[in-house]
Backbone and ligand atoms as CSV (ligand in chain L), in Angstrom:
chain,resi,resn,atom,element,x,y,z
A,1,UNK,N,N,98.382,212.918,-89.332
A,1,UNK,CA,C,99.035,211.752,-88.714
A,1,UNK,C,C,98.039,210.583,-88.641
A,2,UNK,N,N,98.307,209.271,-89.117
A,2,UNK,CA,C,97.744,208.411,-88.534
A,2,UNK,C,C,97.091,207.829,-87.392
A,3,UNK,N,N,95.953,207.493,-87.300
A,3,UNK,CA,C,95.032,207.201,-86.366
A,3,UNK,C,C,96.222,206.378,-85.001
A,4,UNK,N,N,96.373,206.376,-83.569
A,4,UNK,CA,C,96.833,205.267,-83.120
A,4,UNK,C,C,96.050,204.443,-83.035
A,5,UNK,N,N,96.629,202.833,-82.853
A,5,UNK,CA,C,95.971,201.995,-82.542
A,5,UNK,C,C,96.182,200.996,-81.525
A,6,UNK,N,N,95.248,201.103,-80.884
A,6,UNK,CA,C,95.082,200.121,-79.297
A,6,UNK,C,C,94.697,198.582,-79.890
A,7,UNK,N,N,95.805,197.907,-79.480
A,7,UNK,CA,C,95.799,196.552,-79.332
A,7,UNK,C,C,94.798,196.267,-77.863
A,8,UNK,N,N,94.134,194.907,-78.480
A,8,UNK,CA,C,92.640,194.483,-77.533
A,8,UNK,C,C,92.907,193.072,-77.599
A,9,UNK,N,N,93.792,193.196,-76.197
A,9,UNK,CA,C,93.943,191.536,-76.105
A,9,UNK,C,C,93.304,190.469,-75.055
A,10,UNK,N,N,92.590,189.766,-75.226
A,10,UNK,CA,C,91.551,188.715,-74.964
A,10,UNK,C,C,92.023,186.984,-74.821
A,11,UNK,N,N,92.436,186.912,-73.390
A,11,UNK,CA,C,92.750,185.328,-73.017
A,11,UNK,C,C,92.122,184.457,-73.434
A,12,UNK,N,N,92.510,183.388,-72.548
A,12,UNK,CA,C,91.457,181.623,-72.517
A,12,UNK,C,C,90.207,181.926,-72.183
A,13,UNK,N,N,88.861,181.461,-72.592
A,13,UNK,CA,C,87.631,181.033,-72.607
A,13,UNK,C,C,87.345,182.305,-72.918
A,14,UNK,N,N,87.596,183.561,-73.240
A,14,UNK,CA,C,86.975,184.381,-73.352
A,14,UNK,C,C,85.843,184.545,-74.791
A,15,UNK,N,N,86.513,183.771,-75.106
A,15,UNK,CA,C,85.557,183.231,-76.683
A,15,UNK,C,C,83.976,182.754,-76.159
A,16,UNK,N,N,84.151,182.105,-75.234
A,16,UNK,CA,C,83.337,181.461,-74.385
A,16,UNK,C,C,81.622,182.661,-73.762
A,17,UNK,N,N,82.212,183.629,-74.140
A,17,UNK,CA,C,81.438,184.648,-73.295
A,17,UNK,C,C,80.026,184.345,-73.662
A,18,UNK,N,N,78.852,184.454,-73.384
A,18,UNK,CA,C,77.161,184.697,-73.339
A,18,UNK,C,C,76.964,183.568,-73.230
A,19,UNK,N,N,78.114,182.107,-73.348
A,19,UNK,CA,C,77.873,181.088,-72.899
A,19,UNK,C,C,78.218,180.921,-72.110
A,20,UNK,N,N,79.290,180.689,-70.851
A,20,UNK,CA,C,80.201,180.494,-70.083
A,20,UNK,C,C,79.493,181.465,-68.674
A,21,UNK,N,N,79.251,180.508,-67.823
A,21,UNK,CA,C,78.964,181.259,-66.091
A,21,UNK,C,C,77.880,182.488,-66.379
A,22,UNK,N,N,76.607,182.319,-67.428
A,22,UNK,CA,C,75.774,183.527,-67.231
A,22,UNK,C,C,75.917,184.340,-66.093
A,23,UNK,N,N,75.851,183.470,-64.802
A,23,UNK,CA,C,75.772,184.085,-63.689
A,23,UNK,C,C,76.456,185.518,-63.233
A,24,UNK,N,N,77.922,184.873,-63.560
A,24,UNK,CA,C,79.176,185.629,-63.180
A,24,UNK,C,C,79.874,186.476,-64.621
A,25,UNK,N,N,79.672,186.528,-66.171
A,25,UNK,CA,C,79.714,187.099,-67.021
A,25,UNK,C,C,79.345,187.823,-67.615
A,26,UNK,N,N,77.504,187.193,-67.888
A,26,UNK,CA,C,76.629,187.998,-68.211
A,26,UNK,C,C,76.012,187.473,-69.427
A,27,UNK,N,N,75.117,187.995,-70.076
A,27,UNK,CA,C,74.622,187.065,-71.802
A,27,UNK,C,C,75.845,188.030,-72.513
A,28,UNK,N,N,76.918,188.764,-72.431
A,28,UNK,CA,C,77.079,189.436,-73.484
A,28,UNK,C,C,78.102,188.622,-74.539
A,29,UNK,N,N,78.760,188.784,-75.668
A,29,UNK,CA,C,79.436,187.846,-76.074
A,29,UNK,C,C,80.504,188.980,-76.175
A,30,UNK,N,N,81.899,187.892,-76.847
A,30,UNK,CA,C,82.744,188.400,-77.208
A,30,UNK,C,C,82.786,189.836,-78.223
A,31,UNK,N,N,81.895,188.896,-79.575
A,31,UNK,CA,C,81.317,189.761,-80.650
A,31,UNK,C,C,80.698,191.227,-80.714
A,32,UNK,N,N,79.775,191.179,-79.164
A,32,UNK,CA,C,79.222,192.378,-78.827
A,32,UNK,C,C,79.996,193.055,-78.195
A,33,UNK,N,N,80.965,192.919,-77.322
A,33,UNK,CA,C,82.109,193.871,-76.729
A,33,UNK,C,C,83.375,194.262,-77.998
A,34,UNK,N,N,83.386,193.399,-78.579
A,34,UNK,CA,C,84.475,194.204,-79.815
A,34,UNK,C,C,83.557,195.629,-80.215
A,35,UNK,N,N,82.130,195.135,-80.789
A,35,UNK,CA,C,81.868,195.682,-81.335
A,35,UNK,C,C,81.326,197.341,-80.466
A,36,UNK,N,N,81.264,197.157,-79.309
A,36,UNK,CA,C,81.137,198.045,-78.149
A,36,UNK,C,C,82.293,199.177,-77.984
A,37,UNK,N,N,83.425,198.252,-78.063
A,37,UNK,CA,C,85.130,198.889,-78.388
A,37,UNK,C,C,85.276,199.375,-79.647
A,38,UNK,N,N,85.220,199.191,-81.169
A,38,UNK,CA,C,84.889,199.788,-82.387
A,38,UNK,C,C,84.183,201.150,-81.807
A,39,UNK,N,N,83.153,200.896,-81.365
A,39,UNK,CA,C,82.038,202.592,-81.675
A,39,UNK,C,C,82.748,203.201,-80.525
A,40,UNK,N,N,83.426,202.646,-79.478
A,40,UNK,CA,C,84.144,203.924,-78.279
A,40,UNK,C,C,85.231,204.385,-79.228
A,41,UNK,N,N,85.641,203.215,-79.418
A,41,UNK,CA,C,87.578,203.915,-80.334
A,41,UNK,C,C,86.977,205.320,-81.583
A,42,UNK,N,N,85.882,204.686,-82.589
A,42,UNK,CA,C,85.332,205.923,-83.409
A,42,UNK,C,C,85.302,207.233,-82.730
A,43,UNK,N,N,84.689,206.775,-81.512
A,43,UNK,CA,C,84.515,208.230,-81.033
A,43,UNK,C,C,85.762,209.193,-80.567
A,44,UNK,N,N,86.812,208.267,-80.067
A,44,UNK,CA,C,87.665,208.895,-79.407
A,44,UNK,C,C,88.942,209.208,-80.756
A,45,UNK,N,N,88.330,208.554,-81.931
A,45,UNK,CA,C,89.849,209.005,-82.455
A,45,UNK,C,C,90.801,208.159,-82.216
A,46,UNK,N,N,90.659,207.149,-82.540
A,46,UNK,CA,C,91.675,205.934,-82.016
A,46,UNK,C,C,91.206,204.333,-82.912
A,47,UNK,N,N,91.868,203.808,-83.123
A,47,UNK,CA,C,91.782,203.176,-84.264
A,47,UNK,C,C,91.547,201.135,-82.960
A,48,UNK,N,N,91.323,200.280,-83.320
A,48,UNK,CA,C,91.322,198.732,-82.470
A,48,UNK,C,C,91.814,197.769,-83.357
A,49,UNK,N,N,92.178,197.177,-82.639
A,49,UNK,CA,C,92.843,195.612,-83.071
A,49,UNK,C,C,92.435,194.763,-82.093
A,50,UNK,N,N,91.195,194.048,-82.387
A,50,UNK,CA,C,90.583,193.593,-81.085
A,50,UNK,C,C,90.665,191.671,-81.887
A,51,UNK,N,N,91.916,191.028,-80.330
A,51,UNK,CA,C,92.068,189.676,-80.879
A,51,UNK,C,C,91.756,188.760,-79.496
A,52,UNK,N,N,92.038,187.497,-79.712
A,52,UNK,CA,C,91.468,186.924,-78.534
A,52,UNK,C,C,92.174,185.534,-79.084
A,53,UNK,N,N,92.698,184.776,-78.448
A,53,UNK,CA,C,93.649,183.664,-77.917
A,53,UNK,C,C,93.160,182.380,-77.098
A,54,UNK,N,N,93.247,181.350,-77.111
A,54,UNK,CA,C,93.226,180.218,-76.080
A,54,UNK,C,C,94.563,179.709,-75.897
A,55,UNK,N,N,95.353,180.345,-76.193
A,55,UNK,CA,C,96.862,179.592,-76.131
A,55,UNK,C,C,97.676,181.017,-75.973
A,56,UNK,N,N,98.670,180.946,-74.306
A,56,UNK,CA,C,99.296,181.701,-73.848
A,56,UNK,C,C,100.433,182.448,-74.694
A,57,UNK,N,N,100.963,181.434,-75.688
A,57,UNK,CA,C,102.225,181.852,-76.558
A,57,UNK,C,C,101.771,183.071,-77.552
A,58,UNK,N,N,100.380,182.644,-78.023
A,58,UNK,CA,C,99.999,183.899,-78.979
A,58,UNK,C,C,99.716,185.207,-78.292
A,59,UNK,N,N,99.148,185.257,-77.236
A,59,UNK,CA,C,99.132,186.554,-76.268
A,59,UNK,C,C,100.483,186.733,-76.504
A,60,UNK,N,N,101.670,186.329,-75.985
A,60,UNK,CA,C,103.020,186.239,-75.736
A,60,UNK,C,C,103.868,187.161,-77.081
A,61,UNK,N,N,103.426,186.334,-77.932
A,61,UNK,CA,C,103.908,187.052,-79.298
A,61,UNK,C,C,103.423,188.208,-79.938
A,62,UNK,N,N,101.834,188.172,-79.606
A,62,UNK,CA,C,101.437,189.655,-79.867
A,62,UNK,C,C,101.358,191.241,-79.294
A,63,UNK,N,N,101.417,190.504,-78.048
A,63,UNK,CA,C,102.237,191.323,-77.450
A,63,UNK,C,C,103.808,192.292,-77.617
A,64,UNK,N,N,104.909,191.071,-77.690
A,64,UNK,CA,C,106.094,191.492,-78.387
A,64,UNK,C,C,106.208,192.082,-79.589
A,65,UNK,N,N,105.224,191.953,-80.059
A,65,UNK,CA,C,105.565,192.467,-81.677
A,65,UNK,C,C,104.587,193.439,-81.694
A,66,UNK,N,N,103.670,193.912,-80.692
A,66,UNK,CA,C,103.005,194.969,-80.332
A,66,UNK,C,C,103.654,196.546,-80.694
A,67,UNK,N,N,105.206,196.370,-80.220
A,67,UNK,CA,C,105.718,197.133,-80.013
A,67,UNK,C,C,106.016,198.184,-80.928
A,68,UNK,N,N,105.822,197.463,-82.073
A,68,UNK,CA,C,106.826,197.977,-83.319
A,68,UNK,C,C,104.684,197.944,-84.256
A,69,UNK,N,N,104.155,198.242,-83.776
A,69,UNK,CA,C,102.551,198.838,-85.095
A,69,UNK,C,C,101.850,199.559,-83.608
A,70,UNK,N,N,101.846,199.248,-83.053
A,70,UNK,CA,C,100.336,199.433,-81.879
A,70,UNK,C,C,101.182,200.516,-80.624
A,71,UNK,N,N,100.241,201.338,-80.215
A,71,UNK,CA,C,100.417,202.765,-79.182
A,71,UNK,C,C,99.851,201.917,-78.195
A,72,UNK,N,N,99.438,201.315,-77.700
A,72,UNK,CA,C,98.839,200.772,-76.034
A,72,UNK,C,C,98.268,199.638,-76.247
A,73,UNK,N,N,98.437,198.444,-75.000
A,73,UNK,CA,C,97.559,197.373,-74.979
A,73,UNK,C,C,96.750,197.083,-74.157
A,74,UNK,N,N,95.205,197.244,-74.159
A,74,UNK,CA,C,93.956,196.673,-73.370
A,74,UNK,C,C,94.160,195.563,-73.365
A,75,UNK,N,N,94.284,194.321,-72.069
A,75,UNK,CA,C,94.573,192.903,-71.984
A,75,UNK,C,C,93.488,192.870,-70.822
A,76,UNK,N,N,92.383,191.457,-71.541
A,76,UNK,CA,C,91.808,190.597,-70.026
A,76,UNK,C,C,92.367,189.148,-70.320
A,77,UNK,N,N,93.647,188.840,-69.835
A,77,UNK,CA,C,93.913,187.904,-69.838
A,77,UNK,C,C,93.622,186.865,-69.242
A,78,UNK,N,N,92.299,186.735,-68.938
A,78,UNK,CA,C,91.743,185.568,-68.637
A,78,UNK,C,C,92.216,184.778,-67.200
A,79,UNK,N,N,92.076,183.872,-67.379
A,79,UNK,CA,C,93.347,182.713,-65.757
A,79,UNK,C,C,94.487,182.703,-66.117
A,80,UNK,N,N,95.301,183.264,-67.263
A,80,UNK,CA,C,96.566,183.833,-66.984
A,80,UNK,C,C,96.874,184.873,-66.744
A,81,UNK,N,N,96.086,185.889,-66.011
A,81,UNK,CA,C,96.178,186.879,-64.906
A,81,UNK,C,C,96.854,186.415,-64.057
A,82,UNK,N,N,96.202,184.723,-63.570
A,82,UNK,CA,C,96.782,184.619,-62.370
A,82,UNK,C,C,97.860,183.772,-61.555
A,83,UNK,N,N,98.401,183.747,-63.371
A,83,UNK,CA,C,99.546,182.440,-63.442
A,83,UNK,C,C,100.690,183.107,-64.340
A,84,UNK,N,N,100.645,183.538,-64.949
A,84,UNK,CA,C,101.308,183.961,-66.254
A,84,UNK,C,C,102.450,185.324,-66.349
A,85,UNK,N,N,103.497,184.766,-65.685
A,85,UNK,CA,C,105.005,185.343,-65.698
A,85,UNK,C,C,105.110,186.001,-67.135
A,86,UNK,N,N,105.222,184.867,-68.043
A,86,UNK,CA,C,105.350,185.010,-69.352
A,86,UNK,C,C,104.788,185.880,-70.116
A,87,UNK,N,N,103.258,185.812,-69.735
A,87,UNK,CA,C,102.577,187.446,-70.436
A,87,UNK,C,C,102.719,188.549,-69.456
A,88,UNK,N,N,102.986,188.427,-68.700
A,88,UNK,CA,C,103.606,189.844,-68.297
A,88,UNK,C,C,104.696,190.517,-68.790
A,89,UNK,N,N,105.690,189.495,-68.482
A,89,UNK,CA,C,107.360,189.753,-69.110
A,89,UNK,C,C,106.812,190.030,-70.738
A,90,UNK,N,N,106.201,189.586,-71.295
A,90,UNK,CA,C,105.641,190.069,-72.679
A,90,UNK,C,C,105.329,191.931,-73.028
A,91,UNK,N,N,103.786,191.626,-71.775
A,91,UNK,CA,C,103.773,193.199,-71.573
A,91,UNK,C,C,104.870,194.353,-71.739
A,92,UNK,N,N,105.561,193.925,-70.549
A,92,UNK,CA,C,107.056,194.763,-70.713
A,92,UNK,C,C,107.627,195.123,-71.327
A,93,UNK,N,N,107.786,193.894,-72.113
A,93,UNK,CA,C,108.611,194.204,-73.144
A,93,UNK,C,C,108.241,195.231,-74.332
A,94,UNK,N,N,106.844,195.086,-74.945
A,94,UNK,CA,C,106.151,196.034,-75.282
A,94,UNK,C,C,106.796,197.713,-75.216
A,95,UNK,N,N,107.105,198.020,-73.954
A,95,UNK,CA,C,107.366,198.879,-73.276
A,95,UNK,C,C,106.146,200.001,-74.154
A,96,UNK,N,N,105.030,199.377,-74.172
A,96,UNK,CA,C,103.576,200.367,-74.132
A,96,UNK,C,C,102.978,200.402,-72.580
A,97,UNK,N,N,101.987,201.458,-72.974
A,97,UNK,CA,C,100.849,201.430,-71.733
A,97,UNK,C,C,100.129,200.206,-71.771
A,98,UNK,N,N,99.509,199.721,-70.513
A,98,UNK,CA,C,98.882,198.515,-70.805
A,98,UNK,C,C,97.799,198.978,-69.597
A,99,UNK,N,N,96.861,198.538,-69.952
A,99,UNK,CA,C,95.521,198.807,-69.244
A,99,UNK,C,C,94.893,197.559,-68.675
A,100,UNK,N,N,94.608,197.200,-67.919
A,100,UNK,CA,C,93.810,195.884,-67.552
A,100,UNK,C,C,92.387,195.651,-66.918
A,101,UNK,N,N,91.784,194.750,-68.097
A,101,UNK,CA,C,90.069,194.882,-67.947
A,101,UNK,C,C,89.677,193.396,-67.081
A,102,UNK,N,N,89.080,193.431,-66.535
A,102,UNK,CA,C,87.951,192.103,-65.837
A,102,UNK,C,C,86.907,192.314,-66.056
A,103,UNK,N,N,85.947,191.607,-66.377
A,103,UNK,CA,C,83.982,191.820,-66.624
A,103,UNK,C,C,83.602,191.810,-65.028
A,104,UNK,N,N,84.376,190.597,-64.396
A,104,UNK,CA,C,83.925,190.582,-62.782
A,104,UNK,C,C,84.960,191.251,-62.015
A,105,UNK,N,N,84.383,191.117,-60.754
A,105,UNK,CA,C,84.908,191.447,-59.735
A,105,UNK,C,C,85.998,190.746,-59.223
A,106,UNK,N,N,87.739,190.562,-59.875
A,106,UNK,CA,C,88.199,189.411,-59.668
A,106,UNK,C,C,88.658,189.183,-57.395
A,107,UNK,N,N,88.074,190.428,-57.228
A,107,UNK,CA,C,88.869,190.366,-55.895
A,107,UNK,C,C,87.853,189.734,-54.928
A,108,UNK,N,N,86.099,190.105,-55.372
A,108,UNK,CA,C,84.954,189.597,-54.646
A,108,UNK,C,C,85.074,188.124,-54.851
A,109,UNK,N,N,85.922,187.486,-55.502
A,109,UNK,CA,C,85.515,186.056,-56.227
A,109,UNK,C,C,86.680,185.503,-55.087
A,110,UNK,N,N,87.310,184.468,-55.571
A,110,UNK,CA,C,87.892,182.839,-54.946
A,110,UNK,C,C,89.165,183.443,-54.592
A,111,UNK,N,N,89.902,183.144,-53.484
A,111,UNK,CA,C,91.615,184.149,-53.553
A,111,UNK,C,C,92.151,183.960,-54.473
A,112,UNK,N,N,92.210,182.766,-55.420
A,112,UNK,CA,C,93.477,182.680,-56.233
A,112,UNK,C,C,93.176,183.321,-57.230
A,113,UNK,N,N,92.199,184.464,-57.362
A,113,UNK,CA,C,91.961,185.286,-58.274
A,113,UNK,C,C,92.652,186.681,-57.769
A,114,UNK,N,N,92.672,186.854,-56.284
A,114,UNK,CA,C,92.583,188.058,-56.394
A,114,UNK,C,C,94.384,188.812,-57.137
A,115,UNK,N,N,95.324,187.640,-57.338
A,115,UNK,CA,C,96.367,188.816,-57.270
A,115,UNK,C,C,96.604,187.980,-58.974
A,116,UNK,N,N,96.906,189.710,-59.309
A,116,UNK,CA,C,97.187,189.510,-61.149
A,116,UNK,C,C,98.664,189.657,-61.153
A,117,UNK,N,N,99.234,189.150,-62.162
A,117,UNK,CA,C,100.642,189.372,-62.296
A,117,UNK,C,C,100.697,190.113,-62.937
A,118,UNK,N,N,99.436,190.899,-63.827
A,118,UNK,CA,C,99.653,192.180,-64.574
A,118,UNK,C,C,99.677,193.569,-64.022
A,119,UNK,N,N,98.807,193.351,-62.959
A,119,UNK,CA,C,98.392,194.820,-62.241
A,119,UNK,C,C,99.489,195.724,-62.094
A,120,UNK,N,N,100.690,195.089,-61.174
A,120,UNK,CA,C,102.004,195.610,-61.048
A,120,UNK,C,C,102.587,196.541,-62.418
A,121,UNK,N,N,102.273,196.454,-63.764
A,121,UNK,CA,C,102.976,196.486,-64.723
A,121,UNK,C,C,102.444,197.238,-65.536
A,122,UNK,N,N,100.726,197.409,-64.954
A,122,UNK,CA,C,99.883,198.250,-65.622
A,122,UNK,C,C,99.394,199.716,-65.308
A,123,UNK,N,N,98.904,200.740,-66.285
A,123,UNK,CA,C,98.912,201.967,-65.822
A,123,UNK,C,C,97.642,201.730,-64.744
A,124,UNK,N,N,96.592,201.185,-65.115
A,124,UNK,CA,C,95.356,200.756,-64.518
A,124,UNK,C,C,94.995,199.875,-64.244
A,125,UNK,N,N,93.835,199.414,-63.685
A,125,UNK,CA,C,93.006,197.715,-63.653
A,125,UNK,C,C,91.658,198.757,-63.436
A,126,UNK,N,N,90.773,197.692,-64.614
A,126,UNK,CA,C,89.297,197.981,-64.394
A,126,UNK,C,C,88.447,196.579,-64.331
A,127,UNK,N,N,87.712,196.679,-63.109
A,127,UNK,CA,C,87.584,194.528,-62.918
A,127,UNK,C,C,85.781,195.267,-62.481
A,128,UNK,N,N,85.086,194.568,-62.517
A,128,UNK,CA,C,83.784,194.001,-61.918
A,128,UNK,C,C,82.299,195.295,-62.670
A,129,UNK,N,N,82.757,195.522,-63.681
A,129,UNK,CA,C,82.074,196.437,-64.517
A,129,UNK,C,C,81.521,196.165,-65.545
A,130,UNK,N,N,81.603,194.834,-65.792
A,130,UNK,CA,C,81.620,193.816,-67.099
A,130,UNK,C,C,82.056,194.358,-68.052
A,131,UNK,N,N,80.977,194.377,-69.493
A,131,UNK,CA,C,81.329,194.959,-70.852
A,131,UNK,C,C,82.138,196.801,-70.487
A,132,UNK,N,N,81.211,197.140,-69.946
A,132,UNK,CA,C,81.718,198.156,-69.886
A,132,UNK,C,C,82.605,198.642,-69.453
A,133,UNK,N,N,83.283,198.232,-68.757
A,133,UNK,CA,C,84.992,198.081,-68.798
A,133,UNK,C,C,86.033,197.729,-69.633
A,134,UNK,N,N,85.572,197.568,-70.869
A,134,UNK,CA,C,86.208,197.664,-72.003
A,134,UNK,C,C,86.187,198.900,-72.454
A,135,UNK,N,N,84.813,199.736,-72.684
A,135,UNK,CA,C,84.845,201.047,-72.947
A,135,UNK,C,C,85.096,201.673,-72.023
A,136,UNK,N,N,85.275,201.749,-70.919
A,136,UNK,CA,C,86.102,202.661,-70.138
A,136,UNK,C,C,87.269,202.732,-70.298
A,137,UNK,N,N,88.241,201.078,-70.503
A,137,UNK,CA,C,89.683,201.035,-70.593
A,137,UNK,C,C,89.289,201.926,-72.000
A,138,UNK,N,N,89.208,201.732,-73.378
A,138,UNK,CA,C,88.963,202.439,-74.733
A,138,UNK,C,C,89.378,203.933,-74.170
A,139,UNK,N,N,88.256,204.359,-73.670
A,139,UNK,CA,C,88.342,205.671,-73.247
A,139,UNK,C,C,89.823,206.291,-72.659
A,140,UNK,N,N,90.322,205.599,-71.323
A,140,UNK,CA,C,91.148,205.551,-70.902
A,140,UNK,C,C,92.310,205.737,-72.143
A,141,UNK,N,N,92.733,204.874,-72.421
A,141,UNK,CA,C,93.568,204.591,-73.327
A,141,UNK,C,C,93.607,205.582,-74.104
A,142,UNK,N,N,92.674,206.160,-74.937
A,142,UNK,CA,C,92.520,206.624,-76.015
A,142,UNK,C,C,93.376,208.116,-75.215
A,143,UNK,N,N,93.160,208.790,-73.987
A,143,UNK,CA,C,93.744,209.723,-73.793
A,143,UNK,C,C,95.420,209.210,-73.305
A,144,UNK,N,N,95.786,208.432,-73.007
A,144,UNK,CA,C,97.185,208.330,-73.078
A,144,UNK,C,C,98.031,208.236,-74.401
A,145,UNK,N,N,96.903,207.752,-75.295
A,145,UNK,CA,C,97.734,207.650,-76.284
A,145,UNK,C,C,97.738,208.463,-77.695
A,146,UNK,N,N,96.731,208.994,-77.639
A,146,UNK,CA,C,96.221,209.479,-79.020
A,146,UNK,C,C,97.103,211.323,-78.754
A,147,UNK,N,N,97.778,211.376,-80.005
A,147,UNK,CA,C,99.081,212.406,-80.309
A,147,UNK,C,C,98.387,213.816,-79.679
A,148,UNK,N,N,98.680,214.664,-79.433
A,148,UNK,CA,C,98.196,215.760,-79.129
A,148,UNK,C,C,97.920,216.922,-80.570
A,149,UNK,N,N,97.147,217.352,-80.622
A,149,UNK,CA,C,96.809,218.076,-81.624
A,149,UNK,C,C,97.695,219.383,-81.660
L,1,DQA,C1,C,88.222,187.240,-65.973
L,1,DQA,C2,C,88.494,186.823,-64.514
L,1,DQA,C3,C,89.452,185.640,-64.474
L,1,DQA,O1,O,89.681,185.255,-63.122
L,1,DQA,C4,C,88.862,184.462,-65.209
L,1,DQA,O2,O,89.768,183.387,-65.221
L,1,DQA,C5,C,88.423,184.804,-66.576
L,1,DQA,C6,C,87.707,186.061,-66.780
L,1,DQA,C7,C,87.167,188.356,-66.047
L,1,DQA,O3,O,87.085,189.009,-67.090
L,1,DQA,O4,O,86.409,188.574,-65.095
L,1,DQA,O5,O,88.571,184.024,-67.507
L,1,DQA,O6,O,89.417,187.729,-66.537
């Protein structure tokens, strides 16, 4: 049987990463967490599609059309966590598992961070772990979804 594959979806500024708020991000970049997610998925037997967006509609659409190639979606949707009806109702629609990553701590930070419109919708949330909360969601994921032998 074919490998599954976990869709790796990546909001606004996240492009931005090893530049953007050292403080609160970290030096790591985008580039180095794909590539962090590649060697977890190898291991687990699970295949990535790791994309990243500045414009809400393309989350929106890849999502929907998620449905029909991709077994689960890893989403850090960025500040439309904390606005964004639309990528949720996206999620849904999916009707996959959806996992949800933060690098920070979105609840230690400003209130209008703390409530996601995804959390509700998701099997998980993994927030304030940075990079490595991508390979944990990976991990995660990889056992909900990958076929049973
Ligand atoms: C973030 C947290 C969000 O509040 C913020 O808008 C981001 C990054 C995180 O990974 O910690 O862009 O999703």
């Amino acid at each position: 049987m074919a490998e599954a594959t976990i869709l790796v979806l990546n909001g606004p500024n996240l492009n931005m990463l090893g530049k953007r708020e050292p403080a609160i991000y970290g030096a790591t970049t985008l580039a180095d967490i794909e590539g962090m997610c590649r060697a977890e998925a190898a291991t687990r037997g699970v295949a990535i599609d790791f994309r990243q967006s500045n414009h809400e509609g393309d989350l929106v659409t890849w999502s929907q059309e998620a449905r029909e190639t991709h077994a689960g979606i890893i989403v850090n949707a960025g500040a439309l966590t904390h606005t964004s009806v639309a990528l949720r109702d996206a999620l849904l629609s999916s009707e996959l598992p959806v996992v949800e990553v933060h690098l920070s701590n979105i609840h230690a930070r400003e209130t209008f961070r703390h409530h996601s419109y995804i959390a509700p919708i998701a099997v998980g949330m993994i927030c304030g772990l940075g990079a490595k909360g991508y390979v944990l969601a990976i991990e995660a994921m990889a056992d909900i979804v990958r076929p049973t032998p």
